[in-house]
Structure formats: C-alpha cells, structure tokens
N, C-alpha and C positions, 0 to 999 in steps of 0.2 A: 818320320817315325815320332811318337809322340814323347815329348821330353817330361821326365819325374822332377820332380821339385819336393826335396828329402829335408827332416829335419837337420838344421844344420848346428855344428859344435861352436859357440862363438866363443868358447874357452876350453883350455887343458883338463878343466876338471869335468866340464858338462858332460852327462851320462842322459838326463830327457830335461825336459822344458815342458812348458803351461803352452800353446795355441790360444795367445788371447783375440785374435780376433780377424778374422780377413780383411783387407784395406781395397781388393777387388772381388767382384763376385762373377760367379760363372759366365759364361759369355763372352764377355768381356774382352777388348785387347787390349793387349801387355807391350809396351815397349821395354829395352832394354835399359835397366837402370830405376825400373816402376818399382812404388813401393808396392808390395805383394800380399805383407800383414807384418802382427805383431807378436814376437816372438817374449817368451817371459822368464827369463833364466832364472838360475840363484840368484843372481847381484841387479839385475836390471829389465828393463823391455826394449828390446834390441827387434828395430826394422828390419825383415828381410825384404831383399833387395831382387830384381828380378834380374837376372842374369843373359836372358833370350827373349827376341821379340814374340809374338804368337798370340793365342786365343788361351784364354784360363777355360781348359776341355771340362775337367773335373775337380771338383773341390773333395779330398777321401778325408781328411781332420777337421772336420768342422771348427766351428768358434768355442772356445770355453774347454777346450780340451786339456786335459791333464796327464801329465807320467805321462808325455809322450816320447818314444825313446830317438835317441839322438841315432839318422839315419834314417829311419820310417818314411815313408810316403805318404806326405801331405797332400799333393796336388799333381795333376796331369796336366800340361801345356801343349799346345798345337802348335806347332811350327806355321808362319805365314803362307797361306795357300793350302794346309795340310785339311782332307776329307773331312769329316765327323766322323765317316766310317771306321777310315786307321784306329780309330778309337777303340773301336768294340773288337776290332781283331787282334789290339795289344792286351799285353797278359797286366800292362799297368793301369786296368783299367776297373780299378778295385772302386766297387760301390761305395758313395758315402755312409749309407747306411750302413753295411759291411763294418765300418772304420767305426760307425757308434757304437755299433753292440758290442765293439772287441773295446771298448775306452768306456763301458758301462763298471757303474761300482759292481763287484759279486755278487752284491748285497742285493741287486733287484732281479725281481719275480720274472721266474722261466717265463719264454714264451708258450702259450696256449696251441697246441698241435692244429695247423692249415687243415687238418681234415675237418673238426668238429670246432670249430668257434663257439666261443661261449655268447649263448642268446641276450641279448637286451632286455633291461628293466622294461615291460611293458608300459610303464604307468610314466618313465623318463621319456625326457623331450627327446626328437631327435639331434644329436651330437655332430659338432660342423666338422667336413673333412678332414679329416690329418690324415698327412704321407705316412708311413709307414713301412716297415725293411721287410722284405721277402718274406721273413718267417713270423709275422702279424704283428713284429713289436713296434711299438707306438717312439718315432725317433723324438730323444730329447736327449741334452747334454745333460752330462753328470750331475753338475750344478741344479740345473731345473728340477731333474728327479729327486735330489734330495729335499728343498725349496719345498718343492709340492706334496711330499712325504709329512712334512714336520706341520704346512698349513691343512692339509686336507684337502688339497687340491687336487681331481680326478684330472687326469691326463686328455684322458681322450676328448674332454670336454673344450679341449683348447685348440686355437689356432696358430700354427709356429710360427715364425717371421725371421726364424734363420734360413739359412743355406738348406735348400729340397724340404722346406717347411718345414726344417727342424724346429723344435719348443726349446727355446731359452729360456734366461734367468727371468729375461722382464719381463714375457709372456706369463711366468705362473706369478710374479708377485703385482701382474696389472688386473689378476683373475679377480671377480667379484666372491666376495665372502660368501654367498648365497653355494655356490659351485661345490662348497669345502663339503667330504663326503662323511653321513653321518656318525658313520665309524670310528671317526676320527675324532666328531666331536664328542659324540659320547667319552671315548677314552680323556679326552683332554678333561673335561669336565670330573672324570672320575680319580685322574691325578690332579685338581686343585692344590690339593694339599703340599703336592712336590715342589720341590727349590725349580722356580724360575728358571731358562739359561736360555744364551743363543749361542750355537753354534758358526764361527767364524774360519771358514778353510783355510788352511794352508799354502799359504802360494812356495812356490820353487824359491824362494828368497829365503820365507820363512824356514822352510825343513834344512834346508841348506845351511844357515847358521846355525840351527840348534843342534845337527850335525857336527860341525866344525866344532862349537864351543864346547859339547858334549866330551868329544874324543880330547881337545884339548885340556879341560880338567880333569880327564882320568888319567891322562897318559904324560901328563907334562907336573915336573915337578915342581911346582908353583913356591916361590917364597915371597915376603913382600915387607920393604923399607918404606918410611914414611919420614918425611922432612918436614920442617916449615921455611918461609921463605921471607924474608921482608921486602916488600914490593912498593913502602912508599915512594923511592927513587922512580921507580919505574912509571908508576902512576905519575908521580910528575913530569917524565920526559912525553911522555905520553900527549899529556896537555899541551906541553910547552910547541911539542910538533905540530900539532892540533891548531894551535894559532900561530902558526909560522904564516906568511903569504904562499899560497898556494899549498899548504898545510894536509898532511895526509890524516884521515880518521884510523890508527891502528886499535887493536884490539891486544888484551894481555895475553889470547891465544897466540896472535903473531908473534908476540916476544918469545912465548912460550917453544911456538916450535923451532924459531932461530936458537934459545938458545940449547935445547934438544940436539938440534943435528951439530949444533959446533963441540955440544959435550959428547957426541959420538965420535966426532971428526977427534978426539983430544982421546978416548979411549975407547978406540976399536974394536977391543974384547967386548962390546955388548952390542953391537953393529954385526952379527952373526946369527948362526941356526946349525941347528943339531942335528947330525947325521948319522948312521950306523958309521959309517967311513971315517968322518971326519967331522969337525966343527967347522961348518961354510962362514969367512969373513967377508962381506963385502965390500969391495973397493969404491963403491958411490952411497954417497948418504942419502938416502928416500926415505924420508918418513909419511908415515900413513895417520891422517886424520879422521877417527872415528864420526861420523854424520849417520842423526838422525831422520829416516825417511818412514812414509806410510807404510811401507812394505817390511821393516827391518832396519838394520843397521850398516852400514858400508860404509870401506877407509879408503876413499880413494888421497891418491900421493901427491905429495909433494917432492918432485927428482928434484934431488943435487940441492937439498935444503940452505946446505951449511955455505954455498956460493951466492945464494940469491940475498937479494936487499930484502929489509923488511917489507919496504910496498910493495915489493914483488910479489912476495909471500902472502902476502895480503888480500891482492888483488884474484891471484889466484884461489886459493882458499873459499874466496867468497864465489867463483863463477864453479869451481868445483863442487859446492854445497851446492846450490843451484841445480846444475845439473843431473844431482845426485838425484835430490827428491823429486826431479822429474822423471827417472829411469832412461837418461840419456848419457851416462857413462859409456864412454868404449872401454875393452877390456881392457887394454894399456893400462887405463889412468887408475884403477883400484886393484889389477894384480901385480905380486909382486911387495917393495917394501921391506926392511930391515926392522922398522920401529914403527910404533903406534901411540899416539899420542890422545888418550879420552876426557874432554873436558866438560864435565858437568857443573861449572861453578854456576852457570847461567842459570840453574835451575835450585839456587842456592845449598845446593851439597857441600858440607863442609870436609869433606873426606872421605874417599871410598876406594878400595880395590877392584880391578879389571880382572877378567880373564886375559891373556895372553891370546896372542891373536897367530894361530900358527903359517909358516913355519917359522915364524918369529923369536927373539927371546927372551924381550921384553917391551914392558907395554907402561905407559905416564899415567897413571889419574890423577887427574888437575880438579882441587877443590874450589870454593869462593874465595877472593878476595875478600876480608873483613876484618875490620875494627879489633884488636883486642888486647888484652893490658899485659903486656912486658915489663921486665925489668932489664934495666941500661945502667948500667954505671951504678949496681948497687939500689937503684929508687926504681919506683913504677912508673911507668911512662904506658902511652900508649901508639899501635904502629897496625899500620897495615898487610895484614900476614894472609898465605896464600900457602895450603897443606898440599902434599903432592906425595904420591905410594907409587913406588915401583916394584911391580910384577914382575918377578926375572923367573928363568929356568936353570933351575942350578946346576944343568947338566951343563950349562955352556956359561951363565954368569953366577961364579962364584959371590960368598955374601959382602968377600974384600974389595970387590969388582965393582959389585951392585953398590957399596958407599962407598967408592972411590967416584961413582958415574952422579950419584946423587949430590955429591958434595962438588963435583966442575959445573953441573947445573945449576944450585944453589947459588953461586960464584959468580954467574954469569947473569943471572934474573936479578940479583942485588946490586951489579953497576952494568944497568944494560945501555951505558952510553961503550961498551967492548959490543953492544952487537951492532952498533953501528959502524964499525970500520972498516 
C-alpha cells in the first residue's frame, strides 16, 4: 500500500512551513535515511529525512510552496516491489496539480470553463507546451505567478523545469524581456511617476518573529534599566590570554554571557517566566544568544552557561552562529532559554533597548565598548565604558530586582578575573 509522506512538526510551535525544495524527484528510489527535501520553518530549513525505502510514486507539494499546513500530504512512496497501479487505486493519490491550485494566492484569475477555451492571438507565435491541471490552469508556484505578474510576464509563454513542468521562480525571471505583455507595459510606463519598490516575501522565519515580537510588546509589560560598565580590566585580561602560549582569542561577548548567567545563578528571580499559575523559576541557567541571519533573527543557547569555561563558551558561540546563518539549527539548540543576551556593539551601537524575547523575562542589550571621559577621584580621566539596558517584565522582575541583577553583572564585567574560577 502506498506510504504518505505528511508535513512534519519539527517543533511545539509549528502550525505549516515553506516546501522549499525537493532533494529527490519522481521516480526515483528512496532508501531509508535519504534526504527527501527541505523543509523551512519559523527558525530554520530543516532536512526531512526518509523514513522507508521505496519509489517517490508522487510529488502532491511541489517546490516553493508556502502555508503548508503541518500534517498535509506532500508525497506518495511505493513500497519496494509495489505496482504503479496500487497508485491510482489509493485515495492518496492526490494530483500535483491538485496541490498547486489549492497552495495558489486568491489573488489569481479563475480558470477559464474546459468547455470554451479562450482562442489565441492570431497574429502570436505559437507558445511551447506547458502541463497544466485538469481544469486548464497553467501550473506555477505562488512565487512565479507573482514574479511574473509584477514583470509582465505571460505564463503560458514559458517552459516549467519544476516537478510535472511546473514554472518556477527561475523560469519567469530567465524569461526574455521581449515576452513582457503589453498591458503591463503600458501600465508600468503610465505609473513612472510612482515610488519605485520590490516586493520581498515573507519566509516562515520572517512572520514568525514579527508574530512573536509583536504579541510580545503588547502583551508584556516591558521596563528598561541601563548601566555603564568599565571594561578596561577586561580588555586587558583579554589580551593578556591572547598571548598566553597556546593563548585563546575570546570576545567581550564571551565575558559577557559568563558573567550574565553567573549573575542569574546569584539572583534567580530573573532566571524565570510568567504564568497565569505561577512564576516558572528555572533550575539550569541557558542563556540565549541573539544571532543575525538572512532570514531573521535566532537565539540559539548556551545550557548551563554559568558552569562552562570561558573557551567553552566561546568555542561554542561561535559554531552555534555558524550554523545558525546556515539554517542548520536543531530544535533543541534555540528552543527554550531563561535569558537573552543582544549584542549590537559590533555594529557600533552605543546603547539600545530589546524587546524581550518570550517566554522570557528579561533580555541584555550590550552596546560598544568606547573611549570616554570620567571622572575618578574628583579629576577627568579617561576609561573604557560598555552601556548595557535590561528589558525586564515587571510581572515577574521587579524594578529592585532588575538593579539588584544589573549591579551583580556590573560586578562581575569590572573584575572578570571572578569569571575565571
């Protein structure tokens, strides 16, 4: 019997996913453990994995598909040795085409009634085959049809090079300009005068965050302390490691998040999240390191911060950024988290406030280190200062809580020879 290959949940939150791309195409045999395609959550593009050997019978979610809902049937597998027949007698044997027209925006043009097709430009060339789904519509993925909407690019004029010659993205943007229909240019020509724009979709990353963040600043009662920090100590051990023999390169984020999770470990009121029931404490310190990727933003963790060495932290850190911006997270490593740590010094930001990152209860924005003139002892000196605002929720960190937590970190970045022990 022919085996469903369903979209799958690769997290508690996931409701659908992008189908970004098949990694086998029809025909095909499948061992078990093949990768299959690529799946594109909120947070990453995660492999599915083939679970049974067999023949890939049917591809029903082509490439480039979007809001596909978590469960739906992507694909049909043959068992070794199984018919082509068993196919057509199984009820899972849902046309691809089928799967386009139902994953098409609203937004595009009824198909034209099988009885009466609309007649051909006389005067146009003849147009090279395209597949097309039972009821005369021309298959292309979402993507394409908009792509070719905005260029003026007739459909039917093209040759697809997906799955059942479906028309992809690269198909309408390899189309020559000559193709673009004139209707389109006309309008284009007639809006000159309109503001420029391009339109950039939305991947499951993107809606995903601005979800999260969204609900988060309306619903979380956000306050925010800001410190300064003297870090020329720090800058110097820094170095001093640096040319040690066999000397580690750390970063003032390293220090940062050691000394983050040991000022968690010192006051556990802010190592929590906020319940209808209760105020959740957690008993292991994870902090989450905000990383900049193509797609969005993701905090994948650092467990059990406040036990690890600094190189540890480090080492880590850096292969977790890595992975991030490749969309090779597993879920483990960015769900979850007590605390968040955002550091935009790199980018020479002197100071800024985060959103809280839920279900969180507070979040570190980490400014530059920089030069700037104090006073010591009465006279102007100058020192190496490093601003840092904490984002708490006052449902769960009070504002005595929130400077009690600021001032054990402050503590700890100004003789960070305590985060060595």
């Amino acid at each position: 019997m022919p085996i469903e290959i369903r979209m799958p949940a690769v997290s508690p939150s996931m409701t659908e996913g992008s189908l970004a791309r098949w990694l086998k195409k029809e025909g095909e045999t499948v061992k078990a453990g093949d990768l299959l395609a690529e799946i594109e959550t909120d947070k990453a593009i995660v492999e599915l994995v083939a679970e049974s050997a067999g023949t890939l019978a049917r591809i029903v979610v082509p490439d480039e598909s979007n809001n596909v809902q978590v469960g739906a049937l992507i694909a049909v597998l043959l068992a070794p040795g199984e018919p082509a027949a068993s196919l057509a007698q199984s009820s899972t044997a849902t046309p691809a085409a089928a799967a386009a027209a139902a994953h098409a925006p609203a937004t595009a043009a009824p198909s034209a009634p099988s009885a009466s097709p609309a007649p051909s430009a006389p005067s146009a060339p003849s147009a090279p085959s395209v597949p097309s789904a039972p009821s005369g519509r021309i298959l292309a993925s979402p993507l394409a049809r908009r792509i070719a909407a905005e260029r003026g690019v007739q459909l039917a004029s093209l040759r697809g090079s997906g799955p059942n010659g479906r028309i992809v993205r690269l198909d309408v943007e390899a189309a020559p300009a000559a193709e673009a229909a004139p209707a389109a240019a006309a309008a284009a020509a007639s809006s000159i005068s309109a503001a420029a724009y391009e339109e950039i979709p939305n991947s499951s990353m993107r809606r995903m965050i601005a979800k999260r963040l969204s609900d988060a600043k309306q619903s979380i009662p956000h306050y925010y302390l800001t410190i300064d920090c003297v870090i020329d100590a720090l800058q110097k051990l820094r170095q001093e490691i640096k040319d040690c023999p066999d000397g580690a390169k750390l970063s003032v984020n390293d220090f940062v998040i050691k000394a983050a999770a040991l000022a968690l470990q010192k006051l556990p009121g802010v190592n929590a999240s906020w319940t209808e029931a209760a105020i959740r404490r957690y008993s292991s310190v994870d902090v989450a390191v905000a990383v900049a990727t193509p797609t969005g933003l993701i905090t994948p963790i650092v467990r059990n911060a406040e036990r690890k060495k600094l190189t540890q932290i480090s080492a880590e850190v850096k292969d977790l950024g890595l992975r991030a911006r490749a969309g090779k997270l597993a879920a483990e490593e960015y769900q979850g988290g007590g605390f968040t740590i955002s550091n935009l010094g790199m980018y020479g930001i002197r100071e800024f406030a985060a959103i809280i990152n839920p279900p969180q209860s507070a979040i570190l924005a980490v400014g530059a280190a920089e030069q700037r003139a104090v006073v010591k002892d009465g006279a102007l000196a100058i020192a190496t200062m490093m601003t840092c605002t904490l984002s708490a929720d006052h449902r769960v960190v009070d504002g005595a809580l929130g400077a009690e937590y600021l001032a054990a970190f402050k503590k700890l970045i100004e003789h960070p020879l305590s985060l060595l022990l």
